[in-house]
KOLDO-929237 format. One record per residue: x, y, z of N, C-alpha, C, O in turn. Coordinates in steps of 0.001 Angstrom, whole numbers, plus 524288, in hexadecimal, padded with zeros to 5 digits. Layout:
<sites>
+-------+-------+-------+-------+-------+-------+-------+-------+-------+-------+-------+-------+
!  n_xx !  n_yy !  n_zz ! ca_xx ! ca_yy ! ca_zz !  c_xx !  c_yy !  c_zz !  o_xx !  o_yy !  o_zz !
+-------+-------+-------+-------+-------+-------+-------+-------+-------+-------+-------+-------+
!     X !     Y !     Z !     X !     Y !     Z !     X !     Y !     Z !     X !     Y !     Z !
...
+-------+-------+-------+-------+-------+-------+-------+-------+-------+-------+-------+-------+
</sites>
This chain:
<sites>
+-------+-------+-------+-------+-------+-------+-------+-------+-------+-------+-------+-------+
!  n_xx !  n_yy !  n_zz ! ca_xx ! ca_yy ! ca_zz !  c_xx !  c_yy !  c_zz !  o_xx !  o_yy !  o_zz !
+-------+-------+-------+-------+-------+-------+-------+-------+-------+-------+-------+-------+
! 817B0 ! 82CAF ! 7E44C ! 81CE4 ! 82BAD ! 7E651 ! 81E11 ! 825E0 ! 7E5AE ! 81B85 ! 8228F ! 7E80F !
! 82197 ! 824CE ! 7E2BF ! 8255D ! 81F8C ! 7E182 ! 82756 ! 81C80 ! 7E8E1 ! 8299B ! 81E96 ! 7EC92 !
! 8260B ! 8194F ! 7E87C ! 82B92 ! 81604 ! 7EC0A ! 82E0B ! 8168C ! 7EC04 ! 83034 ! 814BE ! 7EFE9 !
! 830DE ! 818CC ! 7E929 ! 8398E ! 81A6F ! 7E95C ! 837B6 ! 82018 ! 7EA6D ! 83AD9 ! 821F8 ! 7ED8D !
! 83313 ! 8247D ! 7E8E1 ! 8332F ! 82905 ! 7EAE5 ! 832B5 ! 82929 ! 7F1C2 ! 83582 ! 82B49 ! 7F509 !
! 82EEA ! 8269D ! 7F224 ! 82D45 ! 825A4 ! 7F9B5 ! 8312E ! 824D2 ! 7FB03 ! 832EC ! 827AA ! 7FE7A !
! 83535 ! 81FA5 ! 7F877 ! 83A1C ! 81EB5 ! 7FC1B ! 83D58 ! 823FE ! 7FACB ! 83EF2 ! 82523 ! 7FF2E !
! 83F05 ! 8276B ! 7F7C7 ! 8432E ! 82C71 ! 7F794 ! 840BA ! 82E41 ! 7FAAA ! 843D2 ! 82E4D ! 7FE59 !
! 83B40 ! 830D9 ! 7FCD3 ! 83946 ! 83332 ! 7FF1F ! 83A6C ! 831FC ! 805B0 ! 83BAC ! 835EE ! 80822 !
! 83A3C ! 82EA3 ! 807C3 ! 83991 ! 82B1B ! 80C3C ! 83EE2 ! 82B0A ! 80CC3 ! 83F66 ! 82BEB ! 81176 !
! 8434A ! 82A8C ! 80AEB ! 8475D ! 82BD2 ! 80B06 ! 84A2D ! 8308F ! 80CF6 ! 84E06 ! 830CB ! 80FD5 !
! 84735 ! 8349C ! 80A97 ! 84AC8 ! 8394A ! 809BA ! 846E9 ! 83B64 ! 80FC5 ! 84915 ! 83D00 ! 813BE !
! 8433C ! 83B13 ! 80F64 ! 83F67 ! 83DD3 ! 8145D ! 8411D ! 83C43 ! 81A89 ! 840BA ! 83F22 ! 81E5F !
! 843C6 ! 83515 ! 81A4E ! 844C3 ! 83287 ! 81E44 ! 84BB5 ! 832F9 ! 81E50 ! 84E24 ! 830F0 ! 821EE !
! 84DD4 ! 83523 ! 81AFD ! 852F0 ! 834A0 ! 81A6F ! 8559A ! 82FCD ! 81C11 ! 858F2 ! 82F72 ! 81F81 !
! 853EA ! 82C81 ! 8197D ! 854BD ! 82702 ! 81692 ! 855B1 ! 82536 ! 81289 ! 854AB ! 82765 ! 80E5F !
! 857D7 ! 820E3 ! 812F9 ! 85A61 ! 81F50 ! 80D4A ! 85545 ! 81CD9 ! 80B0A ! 851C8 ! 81AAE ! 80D8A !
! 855A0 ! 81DC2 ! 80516 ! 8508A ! 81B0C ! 8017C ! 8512A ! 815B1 ! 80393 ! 84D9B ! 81366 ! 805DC !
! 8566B ! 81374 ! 802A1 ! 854D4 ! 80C36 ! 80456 ! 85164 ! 80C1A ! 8098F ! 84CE0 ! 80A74 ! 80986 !
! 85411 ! 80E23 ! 80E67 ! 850A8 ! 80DE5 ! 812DE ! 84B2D ! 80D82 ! 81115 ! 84894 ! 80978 ! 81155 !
! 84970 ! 81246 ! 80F21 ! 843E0 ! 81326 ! 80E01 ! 83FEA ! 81123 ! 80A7C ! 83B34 ! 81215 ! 80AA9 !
! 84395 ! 80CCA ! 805A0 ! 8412C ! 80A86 ! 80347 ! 840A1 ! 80470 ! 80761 ! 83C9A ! 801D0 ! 80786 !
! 844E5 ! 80353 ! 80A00 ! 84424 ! 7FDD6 ! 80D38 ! 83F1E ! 7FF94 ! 81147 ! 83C5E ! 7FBC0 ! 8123B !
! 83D63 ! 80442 ! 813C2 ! 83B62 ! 80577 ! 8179B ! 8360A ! 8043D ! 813D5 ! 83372 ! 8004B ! 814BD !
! 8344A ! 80889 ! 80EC4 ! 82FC0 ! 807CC ! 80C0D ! 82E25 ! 8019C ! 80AA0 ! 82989 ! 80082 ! 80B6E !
! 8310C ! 7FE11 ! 808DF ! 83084 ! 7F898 ! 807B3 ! 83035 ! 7F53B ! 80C37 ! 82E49 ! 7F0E0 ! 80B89 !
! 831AD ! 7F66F ! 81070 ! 8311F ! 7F2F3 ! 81544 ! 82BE1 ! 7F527 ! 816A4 ! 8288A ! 7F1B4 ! 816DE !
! 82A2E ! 7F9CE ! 8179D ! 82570 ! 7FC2C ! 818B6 ! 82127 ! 7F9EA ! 81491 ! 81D02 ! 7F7FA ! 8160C !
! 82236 ! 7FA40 ! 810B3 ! 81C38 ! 7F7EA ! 80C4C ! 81CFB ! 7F0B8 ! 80E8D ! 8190E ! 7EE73 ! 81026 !
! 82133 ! 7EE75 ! 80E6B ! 82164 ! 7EA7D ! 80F89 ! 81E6F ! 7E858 ! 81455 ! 81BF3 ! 7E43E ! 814AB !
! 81FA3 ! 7EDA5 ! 81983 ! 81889 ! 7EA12 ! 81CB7 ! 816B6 ! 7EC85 ! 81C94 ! 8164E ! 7EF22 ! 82098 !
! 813B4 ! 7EE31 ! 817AE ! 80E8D ! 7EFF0 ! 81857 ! 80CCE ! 7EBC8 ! 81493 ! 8085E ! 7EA5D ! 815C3 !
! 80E38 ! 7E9E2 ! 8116E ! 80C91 ! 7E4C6 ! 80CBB ! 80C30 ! 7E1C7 ! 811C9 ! 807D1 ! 7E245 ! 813B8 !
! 80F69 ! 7DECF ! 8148F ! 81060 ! 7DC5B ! 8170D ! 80BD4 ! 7D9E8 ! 81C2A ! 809D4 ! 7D5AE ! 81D48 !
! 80BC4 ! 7DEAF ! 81DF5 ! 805F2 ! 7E107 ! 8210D ! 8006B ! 7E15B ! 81E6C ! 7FC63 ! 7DFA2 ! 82066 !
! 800BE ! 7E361 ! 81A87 ! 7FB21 ! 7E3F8 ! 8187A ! 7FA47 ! 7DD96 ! 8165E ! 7F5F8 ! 7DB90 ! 8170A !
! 7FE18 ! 7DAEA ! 8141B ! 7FD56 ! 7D5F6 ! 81374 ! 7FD3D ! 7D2F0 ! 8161B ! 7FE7A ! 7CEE2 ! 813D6 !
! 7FC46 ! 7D235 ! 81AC4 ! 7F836 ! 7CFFD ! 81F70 ! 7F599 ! 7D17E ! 82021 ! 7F2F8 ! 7CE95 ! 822EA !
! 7F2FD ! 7D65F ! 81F3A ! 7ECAB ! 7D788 ! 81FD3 ! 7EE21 ! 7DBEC ! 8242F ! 7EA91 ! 7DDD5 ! 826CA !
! 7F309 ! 7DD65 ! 824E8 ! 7F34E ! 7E1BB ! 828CF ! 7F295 ! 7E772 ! 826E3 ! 7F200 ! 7E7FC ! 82225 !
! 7F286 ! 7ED2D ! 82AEF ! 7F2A1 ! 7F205 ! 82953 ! 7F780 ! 7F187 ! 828D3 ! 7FA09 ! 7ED73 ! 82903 !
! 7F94A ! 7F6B6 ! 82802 ! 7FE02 ! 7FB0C ! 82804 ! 7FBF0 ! 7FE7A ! 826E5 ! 7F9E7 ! 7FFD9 ! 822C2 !
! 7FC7A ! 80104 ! 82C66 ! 7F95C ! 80877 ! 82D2B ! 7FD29 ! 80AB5 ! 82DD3 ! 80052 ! 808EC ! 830FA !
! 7FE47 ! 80F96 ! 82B01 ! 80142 ! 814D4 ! 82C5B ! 7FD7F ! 816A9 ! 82D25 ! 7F94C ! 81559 ! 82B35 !
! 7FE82 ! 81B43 ! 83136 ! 7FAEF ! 81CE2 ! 83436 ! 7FA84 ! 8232A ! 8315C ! 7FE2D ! 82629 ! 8323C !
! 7F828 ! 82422 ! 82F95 ! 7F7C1 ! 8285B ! 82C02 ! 7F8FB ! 82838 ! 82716 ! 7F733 ! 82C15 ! 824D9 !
! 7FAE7 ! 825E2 ! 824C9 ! 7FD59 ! 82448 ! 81EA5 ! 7F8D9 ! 81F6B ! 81D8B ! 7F549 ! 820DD ! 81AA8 !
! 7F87F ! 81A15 ! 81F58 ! 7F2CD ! 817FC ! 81E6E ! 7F24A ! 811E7 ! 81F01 ! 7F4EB ! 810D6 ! 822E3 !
! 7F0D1 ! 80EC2 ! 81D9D ! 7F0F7 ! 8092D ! 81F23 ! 7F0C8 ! 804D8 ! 819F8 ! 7EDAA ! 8046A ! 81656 !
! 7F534 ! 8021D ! 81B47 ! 7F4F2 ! 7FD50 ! 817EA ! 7F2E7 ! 7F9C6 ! 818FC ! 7F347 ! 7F85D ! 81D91 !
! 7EEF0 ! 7F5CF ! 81458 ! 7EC71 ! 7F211 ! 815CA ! 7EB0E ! 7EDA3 ! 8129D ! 7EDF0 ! 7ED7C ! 80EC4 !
! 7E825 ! 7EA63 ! 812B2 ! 7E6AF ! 7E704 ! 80EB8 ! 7DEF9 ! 7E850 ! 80F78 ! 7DC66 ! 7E909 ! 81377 !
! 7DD64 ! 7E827 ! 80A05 ! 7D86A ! 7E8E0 ! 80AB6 ! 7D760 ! 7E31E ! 805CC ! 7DAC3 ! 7E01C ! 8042E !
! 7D1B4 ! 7E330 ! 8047D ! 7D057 ! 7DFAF ! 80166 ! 7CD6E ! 7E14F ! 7FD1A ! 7C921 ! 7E364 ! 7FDA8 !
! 7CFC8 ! 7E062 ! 7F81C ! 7CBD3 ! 7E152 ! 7F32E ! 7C7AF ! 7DEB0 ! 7F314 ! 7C976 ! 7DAF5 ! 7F589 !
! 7C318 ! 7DD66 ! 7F22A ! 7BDFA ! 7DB79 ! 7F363 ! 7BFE5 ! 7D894 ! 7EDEE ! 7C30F ! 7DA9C ! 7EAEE !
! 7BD86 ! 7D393 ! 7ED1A ! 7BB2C ! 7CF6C ! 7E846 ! 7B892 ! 7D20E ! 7E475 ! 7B467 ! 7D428 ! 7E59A !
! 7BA4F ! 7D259 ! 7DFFB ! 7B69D ! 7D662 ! 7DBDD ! 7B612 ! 7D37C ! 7D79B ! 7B923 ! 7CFC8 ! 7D7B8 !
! 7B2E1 ! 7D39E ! 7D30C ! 7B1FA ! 7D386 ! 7CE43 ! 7B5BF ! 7D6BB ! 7CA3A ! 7B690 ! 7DB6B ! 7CAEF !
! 7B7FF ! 7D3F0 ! 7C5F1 ! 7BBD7 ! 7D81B ! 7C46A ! 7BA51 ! 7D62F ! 7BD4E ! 7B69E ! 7D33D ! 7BC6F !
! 7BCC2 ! 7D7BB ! 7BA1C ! 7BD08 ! 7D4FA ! 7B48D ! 7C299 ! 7D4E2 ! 7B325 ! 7C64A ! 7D7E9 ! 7B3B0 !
! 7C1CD ! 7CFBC ! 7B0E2 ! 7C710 ! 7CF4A ! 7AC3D ! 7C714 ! 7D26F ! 7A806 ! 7C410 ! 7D161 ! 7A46E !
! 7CAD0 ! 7D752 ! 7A7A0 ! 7CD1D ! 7D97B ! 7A374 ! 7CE2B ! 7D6B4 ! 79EEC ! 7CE2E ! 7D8AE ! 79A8A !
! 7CF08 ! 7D24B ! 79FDF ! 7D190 ! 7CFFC ! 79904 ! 7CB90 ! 7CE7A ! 798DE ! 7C911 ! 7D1B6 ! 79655 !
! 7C865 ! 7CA38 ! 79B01 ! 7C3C2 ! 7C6C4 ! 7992E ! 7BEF8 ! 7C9C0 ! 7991E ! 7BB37 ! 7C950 ! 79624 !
! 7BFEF ! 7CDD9 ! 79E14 ! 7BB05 ! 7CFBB ! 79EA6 ! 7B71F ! 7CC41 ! 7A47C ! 7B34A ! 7CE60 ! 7A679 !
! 7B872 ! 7C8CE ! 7A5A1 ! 7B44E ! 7C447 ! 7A752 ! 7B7DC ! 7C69F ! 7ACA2 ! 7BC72 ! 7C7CD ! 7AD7C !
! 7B303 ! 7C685 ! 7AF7B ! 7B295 ! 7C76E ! 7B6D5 ! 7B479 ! 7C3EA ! 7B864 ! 7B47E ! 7BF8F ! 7B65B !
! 7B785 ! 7C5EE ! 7BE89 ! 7BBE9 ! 7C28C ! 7BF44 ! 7BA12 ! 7C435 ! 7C494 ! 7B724 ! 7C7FB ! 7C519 !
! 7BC79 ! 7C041 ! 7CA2C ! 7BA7C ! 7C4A6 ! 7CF56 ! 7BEB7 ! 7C388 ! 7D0E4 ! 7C0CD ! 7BF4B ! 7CFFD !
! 7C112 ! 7C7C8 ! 7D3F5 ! 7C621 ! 7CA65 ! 7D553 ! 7C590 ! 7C9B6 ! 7DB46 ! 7C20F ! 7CBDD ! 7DDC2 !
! 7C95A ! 7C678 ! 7DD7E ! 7C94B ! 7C400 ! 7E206 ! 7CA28 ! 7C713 ! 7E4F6 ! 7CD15 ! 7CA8A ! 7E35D !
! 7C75A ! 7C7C1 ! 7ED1D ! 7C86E ! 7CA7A ! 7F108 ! 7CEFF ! 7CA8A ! 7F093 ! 7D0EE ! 7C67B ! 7EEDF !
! 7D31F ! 7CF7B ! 7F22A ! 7D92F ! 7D095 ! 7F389 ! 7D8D7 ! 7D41E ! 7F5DA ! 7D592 ! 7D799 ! 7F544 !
! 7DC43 ! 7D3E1 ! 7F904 ! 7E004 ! 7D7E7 ! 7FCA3 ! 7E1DE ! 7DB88 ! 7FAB7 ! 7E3B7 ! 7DABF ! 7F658 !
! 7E220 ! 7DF0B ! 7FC1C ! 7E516 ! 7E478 ! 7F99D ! 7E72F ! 7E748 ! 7FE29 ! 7E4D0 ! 7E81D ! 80243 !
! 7EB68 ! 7E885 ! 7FD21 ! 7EEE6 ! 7EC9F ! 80071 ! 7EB8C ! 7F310 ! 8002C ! 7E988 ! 7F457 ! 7FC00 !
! 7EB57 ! 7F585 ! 80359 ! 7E6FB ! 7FB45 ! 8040E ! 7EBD6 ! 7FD15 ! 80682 ! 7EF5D ! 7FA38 ! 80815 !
! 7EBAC ! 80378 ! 806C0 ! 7EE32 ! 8067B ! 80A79 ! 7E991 ! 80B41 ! 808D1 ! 7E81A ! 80C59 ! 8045F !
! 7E77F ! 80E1B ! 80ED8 ! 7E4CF ! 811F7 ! 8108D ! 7E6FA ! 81586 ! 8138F ! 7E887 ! 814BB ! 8180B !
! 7E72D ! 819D8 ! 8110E ! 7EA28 ! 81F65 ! 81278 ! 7E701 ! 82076 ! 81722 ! 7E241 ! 82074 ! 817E1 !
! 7EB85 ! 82184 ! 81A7C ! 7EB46 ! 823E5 ! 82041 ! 7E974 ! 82A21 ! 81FE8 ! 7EA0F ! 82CF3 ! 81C0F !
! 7E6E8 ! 82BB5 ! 82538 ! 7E53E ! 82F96 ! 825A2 ! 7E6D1 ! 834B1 ! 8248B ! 7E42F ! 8384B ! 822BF !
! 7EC56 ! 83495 ! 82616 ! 7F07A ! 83892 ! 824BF ! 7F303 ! 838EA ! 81D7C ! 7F468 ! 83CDA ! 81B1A !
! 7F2E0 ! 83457 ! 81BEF ! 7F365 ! 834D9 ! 8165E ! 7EE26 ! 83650 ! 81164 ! 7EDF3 ! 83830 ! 80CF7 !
! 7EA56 ! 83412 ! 81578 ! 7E580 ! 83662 ! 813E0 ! 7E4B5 ! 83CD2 ! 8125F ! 7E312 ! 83E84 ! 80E2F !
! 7E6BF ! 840A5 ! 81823 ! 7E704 ! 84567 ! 81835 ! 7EC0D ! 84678 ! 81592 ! 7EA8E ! 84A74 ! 81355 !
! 7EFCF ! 84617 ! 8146E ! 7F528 ! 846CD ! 811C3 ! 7F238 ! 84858 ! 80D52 ! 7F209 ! 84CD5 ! 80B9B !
! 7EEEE ! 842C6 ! 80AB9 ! 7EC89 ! 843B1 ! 80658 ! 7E996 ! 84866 ! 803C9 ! 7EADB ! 849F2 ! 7FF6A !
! 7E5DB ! 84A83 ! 8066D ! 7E228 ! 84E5B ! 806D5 ! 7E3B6 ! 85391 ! 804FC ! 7E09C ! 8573C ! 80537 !
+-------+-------+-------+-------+-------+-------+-------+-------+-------+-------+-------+-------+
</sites>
């Protein structure tokens, strides 16, 4: 499912206008970037939790040279499916 499908969808289910629902979807991702970029959660409570976790420092190679390169500790954005989307799944 596309972003412009979720928003027709979210629309028609909430009997709302797409703009509403696209300002509602973009203000909503907006704190969760927002949040997770302080080092905070964002839990839905059955759907699952946003977060920041950490890629560990690794060894990697250069594609063009070939010659080992080490690929510095970063942050990464994670989201872990909640219990109920877990079973949805199944």
């Amino acid at each position: 499912m596309t972003k412009q499908q979720l928003i027709e969808t979210l629309a028609a289910e909430t009997n709302t206008t797409k703009r509403q629902v696209e300002h509602t979807l973009a203000t909503f991702v907006n704190i969760v970037e927002r949040t997770v970029a302080k080092g905070e959660k964002v839990s839905i409570t059955g759907f699952g939790t946003f977060d920041l976790g950490k890629r560990a420092a690794r060894r990697g190679v250069n594609p063009q040279t070939g010659a080992e390169i080490q690929i510095p500790e970063m942050a990464m954005p994670r989201f872990r499916a909640g219990k109920r989307l877990k079973e949805t799944l199944r």
